[in-house]
C-alpha positions as CSV (number, residue, x, y, z in Angstrom):
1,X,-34.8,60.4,-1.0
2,X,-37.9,61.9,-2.1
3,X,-38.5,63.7,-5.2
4,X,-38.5,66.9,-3.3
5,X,-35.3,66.2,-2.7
6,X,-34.2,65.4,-6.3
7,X,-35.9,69.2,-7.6
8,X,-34.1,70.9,-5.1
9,X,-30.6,68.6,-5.8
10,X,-31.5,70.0,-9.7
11,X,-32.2,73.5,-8.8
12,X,-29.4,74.2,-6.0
13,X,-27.2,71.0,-5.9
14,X,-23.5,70.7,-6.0
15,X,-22.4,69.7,-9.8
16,X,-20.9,65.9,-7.8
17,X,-24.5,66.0,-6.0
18,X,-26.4,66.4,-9.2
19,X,-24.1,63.7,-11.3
20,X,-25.2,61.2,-9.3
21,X,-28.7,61.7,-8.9
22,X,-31.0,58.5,-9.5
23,X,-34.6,58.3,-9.4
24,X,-35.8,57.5,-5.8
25,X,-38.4,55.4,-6.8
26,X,-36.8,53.0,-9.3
27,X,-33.2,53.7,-9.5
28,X,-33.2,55.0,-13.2
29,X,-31.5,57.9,-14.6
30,X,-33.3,61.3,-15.0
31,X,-33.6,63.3,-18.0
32,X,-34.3,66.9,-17.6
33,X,-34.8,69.7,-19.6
34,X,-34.9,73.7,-19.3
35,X,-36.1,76.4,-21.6
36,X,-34.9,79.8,-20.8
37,X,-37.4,81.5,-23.1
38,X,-40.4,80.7,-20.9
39,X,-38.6,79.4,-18.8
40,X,-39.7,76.2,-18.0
41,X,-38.5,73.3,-16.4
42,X,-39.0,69.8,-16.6
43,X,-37.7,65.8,-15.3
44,X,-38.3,62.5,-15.8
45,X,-37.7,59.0,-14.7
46,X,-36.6,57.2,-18.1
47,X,-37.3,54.2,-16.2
48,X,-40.6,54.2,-14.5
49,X,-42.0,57.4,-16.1
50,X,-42.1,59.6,-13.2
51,X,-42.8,63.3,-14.7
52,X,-43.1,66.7,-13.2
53,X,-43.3,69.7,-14.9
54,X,-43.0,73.8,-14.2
55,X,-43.0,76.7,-15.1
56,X,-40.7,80.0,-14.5
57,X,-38.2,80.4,-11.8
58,X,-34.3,80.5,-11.6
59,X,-31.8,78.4,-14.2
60,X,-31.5,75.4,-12.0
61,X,-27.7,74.2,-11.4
62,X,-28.3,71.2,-13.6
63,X,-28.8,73.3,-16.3
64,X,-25.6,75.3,-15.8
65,X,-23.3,72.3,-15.1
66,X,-24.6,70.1,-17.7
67,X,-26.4,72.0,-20.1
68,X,-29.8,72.4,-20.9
69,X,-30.7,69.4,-21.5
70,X,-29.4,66.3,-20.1
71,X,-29.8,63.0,-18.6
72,X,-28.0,62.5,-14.7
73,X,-26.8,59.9,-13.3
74,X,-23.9,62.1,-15.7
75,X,-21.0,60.2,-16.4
76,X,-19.9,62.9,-18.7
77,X,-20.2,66.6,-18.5
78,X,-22.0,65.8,-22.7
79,X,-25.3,67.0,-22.9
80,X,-27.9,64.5,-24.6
């Protein structure tokens, strides 16, 4: 898995796709976070420090299943 593939998992994944996301580099969970004012988006390895940033666009799926702000692989529905 690329990291392609984990932004498009975010933005248009299935709520059981996006629970178990992992970073493809390291393995570690991913923190994410969207602001609907701007909007802006934004993820992050909280293992190897993998960032990538962006602005405007649609609410990603993340944000609607798990709030907007949150930390997958999810093993609650509780946002961080």
């Amino acid at each position: 898995m690329s990291w392609d593939e984990v932004e498009d998992i975010l933005y248009d994944g299935t709520e059981k796709d996006i629970r178990n996301l992992v970073c493809p580099i390291c393995g570690g969970n991913i923190a994410y976070e969207y602001t609907e004012e701007v909007p802006a988006f934004s993820y992050s390895c909280q293992k190897c420090g993998h960032i990538s940033r962006g602005q405007g666009g649609p609410k990603p799926n993340c944000a609607a299943y798990f709030g907007n702000k949150a930390m997958v692989p999810v093993k609650t529905a509780k946002a961080i």
